[in-house]
Structures are given as C-alpha cells and as structure tokens.
VODO-449191 format. One record per residue (C-alpha): chain; z negated, x, y; residue number from 1. Coordinates in steps of 0.02 Angstrom, whole numbers. Layout:
residues N
+-------+--------+--------+--------+-----+
! chain !     up !   east !  north !   n !
+-------+--------+--------+--------+-----+
!     A !      Z !      X !      Y ! NUM !
...
+-------+--------+--------+--------+-----+
END
This chain:
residues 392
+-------+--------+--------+--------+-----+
! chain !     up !   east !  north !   n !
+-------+--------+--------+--------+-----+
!     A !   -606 !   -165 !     -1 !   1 !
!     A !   -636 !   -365 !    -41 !   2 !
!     A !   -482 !   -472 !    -93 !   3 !
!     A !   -449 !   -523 !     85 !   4 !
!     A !   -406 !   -340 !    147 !   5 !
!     A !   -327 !   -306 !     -8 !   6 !
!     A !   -207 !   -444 !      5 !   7 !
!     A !   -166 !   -392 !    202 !   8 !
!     A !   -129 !   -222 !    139 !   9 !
!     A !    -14 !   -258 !     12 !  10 !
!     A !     58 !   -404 !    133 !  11 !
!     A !     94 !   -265 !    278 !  12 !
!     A !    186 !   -180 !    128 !  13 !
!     A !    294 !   -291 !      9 !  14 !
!     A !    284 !   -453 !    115 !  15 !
!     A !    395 !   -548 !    218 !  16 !
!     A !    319 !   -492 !    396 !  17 !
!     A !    283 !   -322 !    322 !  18 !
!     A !    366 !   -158 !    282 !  19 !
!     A !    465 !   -253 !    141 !  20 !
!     A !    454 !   -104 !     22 !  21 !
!     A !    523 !   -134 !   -164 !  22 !
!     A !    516 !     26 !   -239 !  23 !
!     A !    335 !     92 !   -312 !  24 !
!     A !    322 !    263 !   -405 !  25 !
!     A !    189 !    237 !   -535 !  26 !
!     A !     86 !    393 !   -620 !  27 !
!     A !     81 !    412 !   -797 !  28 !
!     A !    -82 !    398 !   -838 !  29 !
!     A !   -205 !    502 !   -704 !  30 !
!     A !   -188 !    596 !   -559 !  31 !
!     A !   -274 !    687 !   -409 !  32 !
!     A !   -279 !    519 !   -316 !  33 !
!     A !   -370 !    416 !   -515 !  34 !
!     A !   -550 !    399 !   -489 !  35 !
!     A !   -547 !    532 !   -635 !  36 !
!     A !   -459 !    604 !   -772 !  37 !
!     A !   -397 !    515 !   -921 !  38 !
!     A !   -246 !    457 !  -1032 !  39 !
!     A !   -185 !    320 !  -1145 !  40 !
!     A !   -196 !    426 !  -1301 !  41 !
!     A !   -351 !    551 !  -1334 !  42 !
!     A !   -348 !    584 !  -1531 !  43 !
!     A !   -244 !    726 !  -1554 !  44 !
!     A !   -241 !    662 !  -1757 !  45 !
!     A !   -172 !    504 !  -1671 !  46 !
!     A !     19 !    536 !  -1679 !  47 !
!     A !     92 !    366 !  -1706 !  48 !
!     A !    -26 !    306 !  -1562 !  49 !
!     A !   -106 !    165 !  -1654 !  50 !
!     A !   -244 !    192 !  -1490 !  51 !
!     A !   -120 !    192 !  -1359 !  52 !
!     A !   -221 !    101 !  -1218 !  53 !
!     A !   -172 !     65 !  -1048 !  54 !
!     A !   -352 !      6 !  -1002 !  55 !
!     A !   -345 !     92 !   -837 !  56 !
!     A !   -193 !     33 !   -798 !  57 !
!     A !   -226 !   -140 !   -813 !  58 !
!     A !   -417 !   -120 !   -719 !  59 !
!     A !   -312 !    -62 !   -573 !  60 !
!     A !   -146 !    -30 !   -555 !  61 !
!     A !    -59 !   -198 !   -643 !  62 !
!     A !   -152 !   -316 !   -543 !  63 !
!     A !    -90 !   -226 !   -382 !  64 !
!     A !     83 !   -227 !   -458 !  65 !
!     A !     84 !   -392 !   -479 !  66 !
!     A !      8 !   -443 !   -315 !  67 !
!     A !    141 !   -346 !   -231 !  68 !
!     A !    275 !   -441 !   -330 !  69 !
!     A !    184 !   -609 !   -282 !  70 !
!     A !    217 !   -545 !   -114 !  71 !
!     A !    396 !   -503 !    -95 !  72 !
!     A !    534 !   -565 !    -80 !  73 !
!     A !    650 !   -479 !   -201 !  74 !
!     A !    599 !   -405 !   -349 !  75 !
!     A !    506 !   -230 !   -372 !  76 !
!     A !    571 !    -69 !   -465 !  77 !
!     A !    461 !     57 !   -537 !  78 !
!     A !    473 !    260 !   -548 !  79 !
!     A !    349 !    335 !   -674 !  80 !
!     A !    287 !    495 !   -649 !  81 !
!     A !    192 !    605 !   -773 !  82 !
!     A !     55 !    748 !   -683 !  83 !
!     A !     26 !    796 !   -854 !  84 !
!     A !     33 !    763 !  -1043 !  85 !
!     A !   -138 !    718 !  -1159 !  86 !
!     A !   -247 !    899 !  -1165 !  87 !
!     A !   -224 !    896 !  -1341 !  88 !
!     A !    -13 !    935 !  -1316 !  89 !
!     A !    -38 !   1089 !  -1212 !  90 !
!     A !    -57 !   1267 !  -1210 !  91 !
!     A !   -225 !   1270 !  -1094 !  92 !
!     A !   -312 !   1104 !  -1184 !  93 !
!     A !   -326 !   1019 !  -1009 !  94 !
!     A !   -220 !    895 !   -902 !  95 !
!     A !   -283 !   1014 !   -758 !  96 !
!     A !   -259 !   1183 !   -717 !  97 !
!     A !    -83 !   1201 !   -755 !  98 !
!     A !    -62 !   1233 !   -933 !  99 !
!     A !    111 !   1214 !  -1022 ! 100 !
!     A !    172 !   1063 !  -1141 ! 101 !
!     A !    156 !   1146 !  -1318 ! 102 !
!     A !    340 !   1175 !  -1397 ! 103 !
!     A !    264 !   1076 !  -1570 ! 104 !
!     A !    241 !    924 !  -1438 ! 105 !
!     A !    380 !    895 !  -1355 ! 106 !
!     A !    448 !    750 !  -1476 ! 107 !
!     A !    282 !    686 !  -1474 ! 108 !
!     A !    271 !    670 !  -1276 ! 109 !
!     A !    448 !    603 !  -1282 ! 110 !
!     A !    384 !    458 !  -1379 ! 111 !
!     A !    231 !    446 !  -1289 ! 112 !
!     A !    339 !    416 !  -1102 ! 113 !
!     A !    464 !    304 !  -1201 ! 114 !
!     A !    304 !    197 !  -1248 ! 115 !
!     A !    239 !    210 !  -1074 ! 116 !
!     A !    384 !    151 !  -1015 ! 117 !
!     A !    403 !      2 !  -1144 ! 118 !
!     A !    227 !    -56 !  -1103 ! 119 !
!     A !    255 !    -48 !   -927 ! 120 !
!     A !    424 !   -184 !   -955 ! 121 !
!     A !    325 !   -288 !  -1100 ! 122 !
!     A !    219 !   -326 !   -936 ! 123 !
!     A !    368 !   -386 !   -843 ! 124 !
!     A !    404 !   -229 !   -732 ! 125 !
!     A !    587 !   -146 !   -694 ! 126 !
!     A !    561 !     18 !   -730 ! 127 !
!     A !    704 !    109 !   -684 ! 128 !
!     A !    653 !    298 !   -644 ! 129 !
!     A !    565 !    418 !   -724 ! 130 !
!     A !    534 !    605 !   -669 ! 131 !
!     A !    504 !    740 !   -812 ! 132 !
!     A !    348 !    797 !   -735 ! 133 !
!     A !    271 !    787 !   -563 ! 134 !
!     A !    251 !    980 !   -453 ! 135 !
!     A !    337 !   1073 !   -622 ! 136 !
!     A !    283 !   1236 !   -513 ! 137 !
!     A !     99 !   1191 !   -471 ! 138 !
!     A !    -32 !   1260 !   -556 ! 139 !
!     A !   -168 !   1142 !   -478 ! 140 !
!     A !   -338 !   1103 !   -502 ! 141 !
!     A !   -315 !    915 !   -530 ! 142 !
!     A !   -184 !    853 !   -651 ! 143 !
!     A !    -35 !    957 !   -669 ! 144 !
!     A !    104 !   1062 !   -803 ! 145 !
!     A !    192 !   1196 !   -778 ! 146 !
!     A !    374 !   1213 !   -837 ! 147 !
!     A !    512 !   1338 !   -808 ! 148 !
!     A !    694 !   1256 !   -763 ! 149 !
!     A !    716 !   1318 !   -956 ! 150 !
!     A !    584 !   1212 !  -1010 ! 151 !
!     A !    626 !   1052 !   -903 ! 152 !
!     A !    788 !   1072 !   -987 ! 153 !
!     A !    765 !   1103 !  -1160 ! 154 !
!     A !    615 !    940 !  -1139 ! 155 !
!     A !    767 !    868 !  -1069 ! 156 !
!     A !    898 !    900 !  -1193 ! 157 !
!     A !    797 !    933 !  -1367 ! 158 !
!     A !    675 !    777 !  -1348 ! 159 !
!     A !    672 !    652 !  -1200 ! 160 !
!     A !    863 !    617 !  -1187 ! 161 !
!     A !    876 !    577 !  -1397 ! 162 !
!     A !    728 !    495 !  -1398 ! 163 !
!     A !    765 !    375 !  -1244 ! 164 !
!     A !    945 !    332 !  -1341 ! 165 !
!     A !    850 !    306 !  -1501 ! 166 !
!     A !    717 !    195 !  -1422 ! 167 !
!     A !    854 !     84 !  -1312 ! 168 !
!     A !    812 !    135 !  -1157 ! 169 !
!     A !    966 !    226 !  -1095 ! 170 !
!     A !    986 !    139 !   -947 ! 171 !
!     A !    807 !    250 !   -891 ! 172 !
!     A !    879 !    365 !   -772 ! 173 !
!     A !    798 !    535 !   -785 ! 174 !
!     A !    755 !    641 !   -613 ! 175 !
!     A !    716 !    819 !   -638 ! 176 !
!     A !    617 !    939 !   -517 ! 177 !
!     A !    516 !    811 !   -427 ! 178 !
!     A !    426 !    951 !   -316 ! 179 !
!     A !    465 !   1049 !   -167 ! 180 !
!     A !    640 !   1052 !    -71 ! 181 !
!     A !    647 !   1216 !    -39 ! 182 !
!     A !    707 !   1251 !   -233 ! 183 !
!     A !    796 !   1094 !   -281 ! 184 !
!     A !    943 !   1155 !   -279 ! 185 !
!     A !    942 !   1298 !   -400 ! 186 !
!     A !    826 !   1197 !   -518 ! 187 !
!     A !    968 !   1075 !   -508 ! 188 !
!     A !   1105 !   1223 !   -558 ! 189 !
!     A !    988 !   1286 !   -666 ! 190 !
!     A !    963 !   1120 !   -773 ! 191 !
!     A !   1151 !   1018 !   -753 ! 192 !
!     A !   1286 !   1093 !   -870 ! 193 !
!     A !   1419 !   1008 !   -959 ! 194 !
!     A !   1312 !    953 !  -1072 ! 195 !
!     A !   1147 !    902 !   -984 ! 196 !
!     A !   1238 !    792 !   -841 ! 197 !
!     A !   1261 !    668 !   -924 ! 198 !
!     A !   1083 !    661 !   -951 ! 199 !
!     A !    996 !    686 !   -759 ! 200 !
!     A !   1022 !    535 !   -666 ! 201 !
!     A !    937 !    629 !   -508 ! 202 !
!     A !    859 !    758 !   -413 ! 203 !
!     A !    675 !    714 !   -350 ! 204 !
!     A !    574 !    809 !   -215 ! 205 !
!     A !    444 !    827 !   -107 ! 206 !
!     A !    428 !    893 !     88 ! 207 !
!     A !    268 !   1010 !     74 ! 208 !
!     A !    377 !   1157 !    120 ! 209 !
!     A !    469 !   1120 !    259 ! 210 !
!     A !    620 !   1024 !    308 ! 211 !
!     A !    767 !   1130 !    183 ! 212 !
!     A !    871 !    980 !    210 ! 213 !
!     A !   1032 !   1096 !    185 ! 214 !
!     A !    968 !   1110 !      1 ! 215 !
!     A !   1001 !    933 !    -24 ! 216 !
!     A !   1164 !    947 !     48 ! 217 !
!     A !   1195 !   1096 !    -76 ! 218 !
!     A !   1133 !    956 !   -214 ! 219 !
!     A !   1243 !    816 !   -138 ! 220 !
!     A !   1406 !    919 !   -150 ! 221 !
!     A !   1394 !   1010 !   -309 ! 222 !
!     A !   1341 !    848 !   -402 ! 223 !
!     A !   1385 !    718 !   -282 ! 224 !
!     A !   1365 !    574 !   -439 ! 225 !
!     A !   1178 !    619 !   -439 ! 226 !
!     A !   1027 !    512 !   -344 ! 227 !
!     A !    916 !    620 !   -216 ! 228 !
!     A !    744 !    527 !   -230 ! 229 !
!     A !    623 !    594 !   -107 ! 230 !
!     A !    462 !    530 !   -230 ! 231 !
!     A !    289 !    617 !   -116 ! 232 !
!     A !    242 !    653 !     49 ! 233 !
!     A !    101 !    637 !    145 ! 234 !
!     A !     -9 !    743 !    311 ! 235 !
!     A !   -130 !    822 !    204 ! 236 !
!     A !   -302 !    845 !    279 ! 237 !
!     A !   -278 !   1034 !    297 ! 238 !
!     A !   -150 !   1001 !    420 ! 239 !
!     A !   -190 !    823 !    470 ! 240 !
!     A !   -226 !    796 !    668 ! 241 !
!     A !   -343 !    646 !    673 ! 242 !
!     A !   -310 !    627 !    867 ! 243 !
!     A !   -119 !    647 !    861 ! 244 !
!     A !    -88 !    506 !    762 ! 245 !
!     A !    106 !    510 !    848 ! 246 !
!     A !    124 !    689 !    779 ! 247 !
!     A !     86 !    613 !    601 ! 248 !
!     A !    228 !    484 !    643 ! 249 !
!     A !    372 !    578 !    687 ! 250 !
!     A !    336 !    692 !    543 ! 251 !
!     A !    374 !    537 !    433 ! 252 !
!     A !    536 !    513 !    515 ! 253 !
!     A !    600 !    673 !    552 ! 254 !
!     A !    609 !    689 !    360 ! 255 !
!     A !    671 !    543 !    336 ! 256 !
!     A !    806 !    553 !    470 ! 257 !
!     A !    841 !    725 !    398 ! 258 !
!     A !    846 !    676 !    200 ! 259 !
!     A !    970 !    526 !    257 ! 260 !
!     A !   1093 !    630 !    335 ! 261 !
!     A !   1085 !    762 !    190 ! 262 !
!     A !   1129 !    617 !     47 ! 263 !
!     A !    948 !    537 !     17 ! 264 !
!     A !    950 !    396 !    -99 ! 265 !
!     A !    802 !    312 !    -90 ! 266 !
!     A !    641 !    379 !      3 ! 267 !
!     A !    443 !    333 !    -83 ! 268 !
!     A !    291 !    389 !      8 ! 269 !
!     A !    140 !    421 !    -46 ! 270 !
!     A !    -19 !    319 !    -67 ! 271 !
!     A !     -1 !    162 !      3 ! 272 !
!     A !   -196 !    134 !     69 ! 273 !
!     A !   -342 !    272 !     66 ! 274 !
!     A !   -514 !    261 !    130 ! 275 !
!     A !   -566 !    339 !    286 ! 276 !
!     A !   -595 !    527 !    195 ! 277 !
!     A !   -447 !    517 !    144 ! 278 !
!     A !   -497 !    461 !    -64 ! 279 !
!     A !   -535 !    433 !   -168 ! 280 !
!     A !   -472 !    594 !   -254 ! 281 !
!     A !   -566 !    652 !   -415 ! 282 !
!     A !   -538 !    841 !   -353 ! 283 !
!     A !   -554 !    819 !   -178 ! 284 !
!     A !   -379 !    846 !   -127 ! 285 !
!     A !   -391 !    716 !     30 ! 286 !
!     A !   -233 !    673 !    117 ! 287 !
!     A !   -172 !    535 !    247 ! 288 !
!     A !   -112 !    358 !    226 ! 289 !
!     A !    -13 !    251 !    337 ! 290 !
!     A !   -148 !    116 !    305 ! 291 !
!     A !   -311 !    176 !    308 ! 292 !
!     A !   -481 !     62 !    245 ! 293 !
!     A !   -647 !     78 !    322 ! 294 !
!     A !   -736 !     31 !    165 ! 295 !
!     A !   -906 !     -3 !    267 ! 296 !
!     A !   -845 !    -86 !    395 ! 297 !
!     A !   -703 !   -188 !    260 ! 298 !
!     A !   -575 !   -156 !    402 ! 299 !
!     A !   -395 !    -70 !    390 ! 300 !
!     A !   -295 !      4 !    518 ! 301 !
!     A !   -122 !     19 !    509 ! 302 !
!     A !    -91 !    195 !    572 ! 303 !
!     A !     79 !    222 !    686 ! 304 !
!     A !    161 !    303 !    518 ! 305 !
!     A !    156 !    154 !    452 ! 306 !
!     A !    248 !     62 !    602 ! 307 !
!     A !    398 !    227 !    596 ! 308 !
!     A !    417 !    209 !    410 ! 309 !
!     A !    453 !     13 !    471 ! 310 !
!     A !    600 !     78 !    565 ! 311 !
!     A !    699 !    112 !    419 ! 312 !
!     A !    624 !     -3 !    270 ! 313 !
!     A !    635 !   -174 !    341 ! 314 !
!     A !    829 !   -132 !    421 ! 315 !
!     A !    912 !    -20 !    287 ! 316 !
!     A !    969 !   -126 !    126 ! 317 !
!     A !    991 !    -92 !    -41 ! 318 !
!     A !   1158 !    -37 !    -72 ! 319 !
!     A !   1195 !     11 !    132 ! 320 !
!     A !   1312 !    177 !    161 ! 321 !
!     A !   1300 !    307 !    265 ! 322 !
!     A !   1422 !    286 !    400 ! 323 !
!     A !   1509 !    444 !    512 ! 324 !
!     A !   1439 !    474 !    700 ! 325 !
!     A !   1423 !    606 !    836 ! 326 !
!     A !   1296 !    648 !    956 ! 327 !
!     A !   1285 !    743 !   1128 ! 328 !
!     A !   1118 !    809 !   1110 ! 329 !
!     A !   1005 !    880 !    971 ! 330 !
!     A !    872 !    812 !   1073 ! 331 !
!     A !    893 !    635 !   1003 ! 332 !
!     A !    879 !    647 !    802 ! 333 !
!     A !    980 !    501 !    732 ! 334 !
!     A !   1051 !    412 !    565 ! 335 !
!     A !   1157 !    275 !    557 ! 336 !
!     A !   1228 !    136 !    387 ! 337 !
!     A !   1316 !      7 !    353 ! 338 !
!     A !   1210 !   -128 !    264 ! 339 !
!     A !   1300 !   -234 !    156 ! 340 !
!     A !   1292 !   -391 !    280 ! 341 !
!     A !   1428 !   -279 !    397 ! 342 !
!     A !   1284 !   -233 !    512 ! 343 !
!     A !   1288 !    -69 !    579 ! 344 !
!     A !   1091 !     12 !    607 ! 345 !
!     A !   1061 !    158 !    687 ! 346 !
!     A !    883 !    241 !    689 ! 347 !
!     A !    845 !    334 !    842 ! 348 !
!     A !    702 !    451 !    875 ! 349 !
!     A !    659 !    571 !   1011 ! 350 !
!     A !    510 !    671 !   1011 ! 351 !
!     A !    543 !    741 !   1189 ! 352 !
!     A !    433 !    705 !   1356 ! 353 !
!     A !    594 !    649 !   1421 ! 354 !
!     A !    700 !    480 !   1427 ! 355 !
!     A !    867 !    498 !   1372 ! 356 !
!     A !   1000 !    393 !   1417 ! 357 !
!     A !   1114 !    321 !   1250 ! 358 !
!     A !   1305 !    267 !   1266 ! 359 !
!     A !   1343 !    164 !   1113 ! 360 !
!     A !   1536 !    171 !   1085 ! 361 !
!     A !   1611 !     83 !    917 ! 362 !
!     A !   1806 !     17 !    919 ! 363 !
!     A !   1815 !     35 !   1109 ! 364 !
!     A !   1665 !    -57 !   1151 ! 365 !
!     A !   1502 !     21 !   1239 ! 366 !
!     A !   1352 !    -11 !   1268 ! 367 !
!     A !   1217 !     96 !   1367 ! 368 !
!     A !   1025 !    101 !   1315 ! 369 !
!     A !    872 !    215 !   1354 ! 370 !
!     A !    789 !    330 !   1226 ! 371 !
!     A !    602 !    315 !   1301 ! 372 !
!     A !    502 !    487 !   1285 ! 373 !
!     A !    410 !    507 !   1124 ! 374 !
!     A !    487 !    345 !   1040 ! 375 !
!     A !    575 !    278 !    902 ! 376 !
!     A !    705 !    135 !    911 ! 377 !
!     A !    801 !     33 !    782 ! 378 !
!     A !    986 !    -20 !    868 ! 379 !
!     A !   1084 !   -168 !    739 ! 380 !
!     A !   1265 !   -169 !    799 ! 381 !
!     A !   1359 !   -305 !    707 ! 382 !
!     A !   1549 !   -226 !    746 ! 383 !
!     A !   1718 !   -297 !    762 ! 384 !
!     A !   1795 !   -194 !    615 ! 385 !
!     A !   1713 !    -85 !    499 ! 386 !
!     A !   1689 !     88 !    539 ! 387 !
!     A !   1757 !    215 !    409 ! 388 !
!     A !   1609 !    222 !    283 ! 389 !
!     A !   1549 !    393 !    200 ! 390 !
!     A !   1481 !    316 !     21 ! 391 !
!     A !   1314 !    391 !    -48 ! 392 !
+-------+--------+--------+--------+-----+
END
C-alpha cells in the first residue's frame, strides 16, 4: 500500500477517531506473517553478538511503530514475542519445524531477548511484556519451538529470570504459555511454585481451540496476582466465511466478552492489516484481518471486526474494573467496568434473530433499551454512587 493508505490504517487504529489501541505485541525477529525467515544473529561462533542487527526491524516494523505513536494520543506499550530462537541454538538446526532450544543455549538466548529488548527501548519504545515463546506446543511449518512446561520453567528459572535482574530489566514482566486456552491452566500449575512466582508476571493465550473460558477462571483464582493477556487470534482461512463477514464479528466479541468476565487483562489481536489473500505469509498460513488492503486497487476496507473490536477499545480504559451484574437471559452476552472517570460501560451483544428488550437498573434508577437482532451496543452509565467494584 502507498503512504496515504498506510497512514489511514494506522489512523483507524491508534488515532483519535480510530480504535485508539495502545498496546502492540511485537515478534522477535520472524514469523509466519515476515516476508521470510531470518534473525538478528546468524553466526553461531558469534556469542557476544558483535552482529546483532535489527535491519529488518527497522525496514519495517520501527517506522510503523513510530507512525502509530505519531498517531495516538497516549503513549504505546510493547509485548515481544519470540516464534523461535537463531537455528544455530536448537536441536533441529531450523527456526521452523519445531525443534527444541538446545540446553547449552539457554543463557545464550537469555541474553539474546534481554538485548532484543534493550534495542527495542534504546529506540524509544515501552516494552513492558515479553512471552517465553510463542505456540510452546506447535510443531509448525513456519517459525516455531517446542517446550515442555519443564522446559518453559527451567528457561524460566535457570536463565531468563537471572539474566533479566543482571541486565536491569526487572521491571520486564514475563508471560508464560502464550498458546491455546484449553491448557493454560495446568501449564500455569505446572510452571508457578514458591519459587517461580515471583518470576511470571502472566499467563498468555490464544482462542484457536475453543472458548475454555472456565480455564481462565481456574487461572484467575489460583493466582489471582497474575495478568491474563489474550496475545493472538484471528478467522483463519480454513474456517474463514468470506460472505458472513457478521459471523467473523461476533466471534471477536464473544471471546472477548467471555475472556472479560473470566479475569482478562488486556486483549491484542492479531495482524493489524493483510492483503486481500490474506498475506503476506512466507509459508502460506493465510488468515483474516479486521482491515484488509486491496493492494491493486490501493484501497482498504475496514471489515465489521474491526467496528466490534471498537466496542470495547475506544470505551474501556486503562486501569477500569470489572464491576458485579446479573442478567435474565443467556441470550444477551454482556460485560460491564468501571473506568476510572466513574463511568459505568456495559458491552452488549446478541447474536439472536430476535430484539430483546434491556431494563437498566443501578441505585434504584432504570432505564429501558432494545437489544436489536444480530447487534452489538456500547451503553456509558455515569451513576449516582459507585457500584461495588470486583478489582482485576
């Protein structure tokens, strides 16, 4: 796409009038979605990284960092998330295809994240999250590292933890999992003992298994001090209905909805923009976007995702709380918070051919609204008193 489309992308995103987004997860070094394969570091001789090079970074990912910043209004935070280490450090010498990160490297690919992260801030970015490794389970043909909950933890305990203390950047909170809900939880009972909590600042996950939002529950009681960062999602082209682009929507927020009223922390999508195949992907592994660009035409459509995921970016704060509520029917699916202003919002959707009437009742006062069929509403309610909050 030319400037001009890239700028409206990023615009309907991180700007004013846009999605107001100001959380990005960045990958360390290539994934499926990198024009190809690559790293920062290729010389396996090369332990001190005298050739660390972020040259694709800053071809194409920095400038769009930037631009985003230009763009909004508060200032961005950064996840980084490794699909794999160098080929050099593991067992099947290739970043695809699974492989394992060799036991002889794992202080070496602690250093090389802690410099990843360091280069990343000596360009002026916040990064505050990083995941061990991306899909730990996923033997893929693209990018990707296999570990055991054994191996995330002794990565965790024998090499990224001492070497994020040693290098100053303990304020780097560390997610493990970062795949599928379905077995967050016993990764997460599997990893945190006395002695590792300290260390895992969250639980990351994905939604390519279903909904398993009672996992995160599971997660959110046992270790109720510990972030639930929903970090991928997308409709991937195997199960992507071109003509039901409403279908594609209330999938976002039905996840949503349902990671919010689990304990969710913070939600990041996927890509931001893709082309009309669904790509660029080096391996072919073409998914949706909730802006799509017609690269021959230079047009983009914003896709009705795009306009659900609105429903809860551009109204939930930083720093609102979950707040109590009851509903008559499961018919309606529904989260509500307290933003720090003392507004109350309450996200609505029903996926139903029917309309469904809505009596709003806070502190004695009511109000009575229509659900339309197959819609999604945003209600603010600034209250009298506040309601008795339920802190996440």
């Amino acid at each position: 796409m030319d400037d001009a489309r890239r700028e409206e992308a990023l615009r309907a995103y991180f700007g004013r009038d846009g999605l107001r987004y100001s959380w990005l997860r960045v990958p360390v070094d290539s994934c499926d979605f990198s024009l190809s394969s690559y790293c920062a570091v290729t010389d396996p001789n090369d332990r001190e990284f005298q050739t660390f090079s972020l040259k694709r970074d800053l071809q194409y990912i920095v400038p769009l960092l930037r631009q985003a910043q230009a763009l909004s209004d508060t200032p961005l935070s950064l996840m980084l998330s490794p699909w794999s280490p160098p080929a050099f450090m593991k067992t099947n010498g290739s970043r695809r295809f699974g492989g394992r990160l060799r036991e002889d490297c794992y202080s070496q690919w602690a250093k090389y994240l802690c410099r990843y992260i360091k280069e990343y801030q000596n360009l002026g970015f916040s990064v505050k999250l990083l995941s061990i490794q991306n899909e730990p389970k996923a033997k893929q043909p693209w990018d990707s590292c296999l570990y055991t909950a054994q191996e995330e933890k002794r990565f965790l305990q024998e090499a990224l933890y001492p070497q994020l203390q040693k290098e100053g950047l303990g304020e780097i909170s560390v997610c493990i999992w970062d795949h599928n809900k379905e077995r967050c939880f016993e990764r997460a009972r599997d990893i945190i003992d006395a002695e590792t909590d300290p260390m895992v600042g969250g639980v990351a996950f994905h939604w390519y298994s279903g909904d398993h939002f009672d996992a995160l529950r599971l997660i959110r009681e046992r270790y109720p001090d510990k972030k639930l960062v929903f970090t991928e999602g997308c409709v991937e082209y195997h199960s992507y209905v071109y003509q039901n682009d409403l279908a594609n929507a209330q999938l976002y927020a039905h996840d949503i909805i349902g990671n919010l009223n689990a304990g969710m922390n913070l939600f990041l999508d996927w890509n931001l923009v893709l082309n009309q195949k669904g790509g660029p992907n080096h391996t072919g592994n073409y998914c949706d976007a909730p802006i799509l660009c017609d690269v021959k035409r230079n047009e983009i459509k914003k896709q009705l995702s795009y306009t659900y995921l609105g429903h809860f970016s551009k109204y939930l704060l930083p720093g609102a709380k979950r707040i109590a509520f009851t509903q008559y029917t499961s018919q309606l699916e529904v989260t509500a918070f307290l933003n720090p202003d003392g507004v109350i919002v309450a996200v609505i959707m029903n996926q139903t051919v029917l309309d469904l009437p809505i009596d709003f009742r806070l502190n004695g006062e009511m109000s009575v609204i229509e659900s339309p069929s197959e819609s999604i509403m945003t209600v603010l309610i600034r209250p009298f008193s506040a309601p008795q909050e339920e802190a996440f």
